[in-house]
N, C-alpha and C positions, 0 to 999 in steps of 0.2 A: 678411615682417618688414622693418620699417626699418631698412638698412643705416647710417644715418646715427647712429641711436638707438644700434645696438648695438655701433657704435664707442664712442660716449662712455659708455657703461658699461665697457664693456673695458678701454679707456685713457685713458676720462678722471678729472683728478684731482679728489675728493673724497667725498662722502657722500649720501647716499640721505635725504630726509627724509619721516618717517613720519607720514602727517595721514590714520591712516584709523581714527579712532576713531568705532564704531558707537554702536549705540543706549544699550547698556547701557554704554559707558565714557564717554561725553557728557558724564553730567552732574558727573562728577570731575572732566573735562578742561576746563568752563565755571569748578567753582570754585577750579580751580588760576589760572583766568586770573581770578578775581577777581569770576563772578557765581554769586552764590546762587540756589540753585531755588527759595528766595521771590519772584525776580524774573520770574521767566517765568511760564505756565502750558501745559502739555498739549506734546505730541512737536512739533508743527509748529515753534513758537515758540522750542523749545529746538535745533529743526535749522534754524532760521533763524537765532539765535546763534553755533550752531558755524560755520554755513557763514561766518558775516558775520566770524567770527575765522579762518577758514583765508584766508578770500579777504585780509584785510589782509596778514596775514603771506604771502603768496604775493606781491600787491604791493608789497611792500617794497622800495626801490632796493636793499636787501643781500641780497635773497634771488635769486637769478641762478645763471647754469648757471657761472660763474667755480670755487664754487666748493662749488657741491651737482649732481649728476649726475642723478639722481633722484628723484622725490618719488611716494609710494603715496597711494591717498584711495581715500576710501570710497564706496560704488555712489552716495551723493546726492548728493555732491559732485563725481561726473565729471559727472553728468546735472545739476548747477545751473553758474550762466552767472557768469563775472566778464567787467565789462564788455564785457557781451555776447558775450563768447566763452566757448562749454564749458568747466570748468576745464582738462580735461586736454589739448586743443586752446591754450589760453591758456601752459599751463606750457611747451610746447612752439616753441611760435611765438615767443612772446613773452619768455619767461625761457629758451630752449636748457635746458630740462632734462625727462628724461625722463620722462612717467607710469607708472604702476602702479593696478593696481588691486586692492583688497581684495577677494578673493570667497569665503571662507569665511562661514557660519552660525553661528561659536561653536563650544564647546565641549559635549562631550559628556560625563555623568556619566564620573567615575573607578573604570577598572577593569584590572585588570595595572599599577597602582601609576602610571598615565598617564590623557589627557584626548585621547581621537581624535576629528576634528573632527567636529560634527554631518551628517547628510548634506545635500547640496547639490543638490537637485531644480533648480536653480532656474540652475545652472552652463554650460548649453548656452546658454541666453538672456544669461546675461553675458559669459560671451567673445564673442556677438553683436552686443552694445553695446561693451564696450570696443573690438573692432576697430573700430566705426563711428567710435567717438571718438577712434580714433588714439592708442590705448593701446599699450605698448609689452609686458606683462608684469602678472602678475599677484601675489598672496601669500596664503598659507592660513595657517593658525596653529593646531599641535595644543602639548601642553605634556605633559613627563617629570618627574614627581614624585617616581621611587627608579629605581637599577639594577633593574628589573626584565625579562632579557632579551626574553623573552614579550613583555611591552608597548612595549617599544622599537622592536623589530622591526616590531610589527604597526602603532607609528605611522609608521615610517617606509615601509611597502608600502603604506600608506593615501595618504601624499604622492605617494610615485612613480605609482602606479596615479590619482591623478588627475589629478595634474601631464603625464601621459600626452592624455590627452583638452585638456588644455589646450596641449599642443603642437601638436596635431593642428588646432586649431583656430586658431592660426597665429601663438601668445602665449606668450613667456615664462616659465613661471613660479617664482617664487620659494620653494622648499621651505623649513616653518618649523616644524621640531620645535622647541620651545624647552627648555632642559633650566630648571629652574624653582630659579632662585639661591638659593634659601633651603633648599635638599634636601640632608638630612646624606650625602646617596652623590652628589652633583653631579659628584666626576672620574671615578666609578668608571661615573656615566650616562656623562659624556661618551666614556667609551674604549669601552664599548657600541655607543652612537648612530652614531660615526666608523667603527667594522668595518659596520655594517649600513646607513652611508651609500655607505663604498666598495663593499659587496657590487652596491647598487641602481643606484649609479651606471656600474661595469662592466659592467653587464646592459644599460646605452642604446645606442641603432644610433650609429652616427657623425652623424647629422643631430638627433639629440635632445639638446642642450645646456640644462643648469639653470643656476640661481643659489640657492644654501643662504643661509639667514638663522637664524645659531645663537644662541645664548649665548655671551658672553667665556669662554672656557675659564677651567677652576681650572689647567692648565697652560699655560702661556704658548706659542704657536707649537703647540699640538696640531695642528692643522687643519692643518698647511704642506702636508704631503701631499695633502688635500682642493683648495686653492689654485692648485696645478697639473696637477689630472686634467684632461684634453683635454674632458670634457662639460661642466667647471663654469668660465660667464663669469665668475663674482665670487662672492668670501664676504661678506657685511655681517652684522655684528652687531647684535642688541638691546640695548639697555640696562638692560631686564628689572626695574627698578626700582633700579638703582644709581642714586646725584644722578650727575648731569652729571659733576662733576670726579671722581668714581671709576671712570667710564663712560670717561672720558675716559683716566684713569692706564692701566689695564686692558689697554681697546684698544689704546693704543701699543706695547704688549710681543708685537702679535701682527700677525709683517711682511705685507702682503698680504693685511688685511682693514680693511673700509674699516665705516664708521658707519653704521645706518640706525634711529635712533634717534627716539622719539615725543614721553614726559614729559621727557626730559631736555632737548630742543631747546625745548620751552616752558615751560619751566624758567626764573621771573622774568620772564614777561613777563602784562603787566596788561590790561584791559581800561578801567581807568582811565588808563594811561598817555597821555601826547600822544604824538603822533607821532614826534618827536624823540627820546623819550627811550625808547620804544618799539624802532624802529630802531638806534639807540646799542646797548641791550641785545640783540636780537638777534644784529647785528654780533659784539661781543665772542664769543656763544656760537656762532653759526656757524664764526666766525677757531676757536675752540678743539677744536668737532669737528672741523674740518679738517684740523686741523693733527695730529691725535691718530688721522687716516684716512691720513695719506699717509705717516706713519713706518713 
C-alpha cells in the first residue's frame, strides 16, 4: 500500500470525486453534459465521449489534489491514457490525488427489500490491474430500498466478505451499501445498516482497515461512531440524487464526513461550454463541496 496515498486520505483536506459512471449510467451522464444519443452511435463512440469529458474535467487547472483527495473511475477509464499517461497514474502524478477504482457489475434483482451486487467473476483480474496502475482502492455499490433486517445484513456480509479478497490483494476498499433516499424507512434503514456495519466491522484483524461510502443520513452526526472505529480510514458520502446545494446543506451537519459525490459535482457543466467558463463553473462547485467536506 502507498503510504503517501494513505496519508492524504486520512488527513488530507477535502473530497473524493466520483467519475466512474459505467455502461448503463453513460448515457445520462453525456446528456446532463449536454450530448444527446442522437449525436453518437454504438458503446465505443459513446466511451469515447465520456472518456474525452472525464479527461477534461481531470485537466482542469481547478481540479487538483488542493482540494479533492480522491477521485474513483471506471475500469476504461483507468485503462485509457490522458496525455499519454494512464488516467490513474496521471491523477496521481500529476494532480496529488488519489485513485480509486470501480469494480462492481451492477446491481442485482431486488430481494429482502435490497439490491446485492451482481457477482464479480471478473474481481481477481481487477485488483490485478488496478495494482499495476497504481490504484490506491477500490468501490462496490449495493443499494437498501426498506428496513428490511434480512436484506441489510445480508448486504452488508456481501461487502465485507468481498471487500476481504480485495484487501488481501493489497487495495483499499470502499464499502457502498447505499441506503436509497427516496425510501419511506430510510432512518429506520440507516439505524439497521450502522448495528450491522459496526457488527462487520469489529469482526476485522487489526491490519484490515475500510473506508464506508454511505448516504447523508436522515439523522445528522449518526455515523460519528462509525468515523472513529480504529478499521475505518474515512466515511464519504453520496449524493444519491440530492442537487448539489442539498448534497451540500446535508453533508455539513455530519462532522467527519467528507463528499464523494458523481451527478452533483457535474452538475452545470456543458460540453458546449469554452474553457473559461467551463472551469469558472467547476471551480465554484468544487470551492462548495469542499467547503461543505471540511465542516
Amino acid at each position: 500500500m502507498n503510504k503517501d496515498m494513505l496519508e492524504k486520505i486520512k488527513s488530507g483536506k477535502g473530497f473524493i470525486a466520483a467519475l466512474d459512471q459505467s455502461g448503463g449510467s453513460t448515457p445520462k451522464a453525456l446528456k446532463l453534459y449536454g450530448i444527446e444519443e442522437s449525436e453518437y452511435s454504438g458503446e465505443s463512440a459513446m466511451f469515447d465521449l465520456i472518456h474525452k469529458m472525464r479527461s477534461r474535467l481531470i485537466k482542469s487547472s481547478v481540479f487538483n489534489g488542493d482540494r479533492i483527495v480522491g477521485a474513483i473511475l471506471f475500469e476504461m477509464t483507468m485503462e485509457r491514457e490522458i496525455d499519454g499517461i494512464t488516467s490513474a497514474e496521471y491523477l496521481w502524478s500529476k494532480k496529488n490525488i488519489v485513485p480509486f477504482l470501480k469494480v462492481d457489475n451492477g446491481l442485482a434483482t431486488e430481494a429482502d427489500d435490497v439490491q446485492l451486487m451482481k457477482p464479480i467473476p471478473e474481481l481477481a483480474s481487477r485488483i490485478n490491474a488496478a495494482v499495476k496502475h497504481g490504484v490506491f482502492g477500490t468501490k462496490m455499490r449495493s443499494v437498501i430500498n426498506l428496513a428490511n433486517p434480512t436484506g441489510i445484513e445480508a448486504i452488508v456480509a456481501q461487502q465485507f466478505e468481498i471487500g476481504k479478497q480485495i484487501l488481501a490483494g493489497g487495495l483499499v476498499p470502499i464499502i457502498e451499501p447505499e441506503v436509497n433516499i427516496k425510501s419511506a424507512q430510510k432512518a429506520q434503514a440507516e439505524d439497521l445498516l450502522k448495528a450491522s456495519l459496526l457488527k462487520h466491522l469489529n469482526a476485522l484483524s487489526d491490519d484490515q482497515n475500510v473506508m464506508l461510502k454511505l448516504s447523508i443520513p436522515t439523522k445528522a452526526n449518526l455515523y460519528q461512531e462509525l468515523t472513529k472505529h480504529p478499521r475505518v480510514i474515512k466515511i464519504v458520502a453520496l449524493s444519491g440524487g440530492y442537487s448539489r446545494d442539498e448534497a451540500n446543506k446535508l453533508l455539513a451537519q455530519n462532522t467527519g464526513v467528507i463528499a464523494s459525490f458523481s451527478r452533483a459535482l457535474t452538475e452545470g457543466l456543458s460540453d458546449k461550454q469554452s474553457d473559461s467558463d467551463f472551469d469558472a463553473t467547476l471551480n465554484t462547485t468544487i470551492q462548495s463541496i469542499y467547503e461543505a467536506s471540511i465542516k
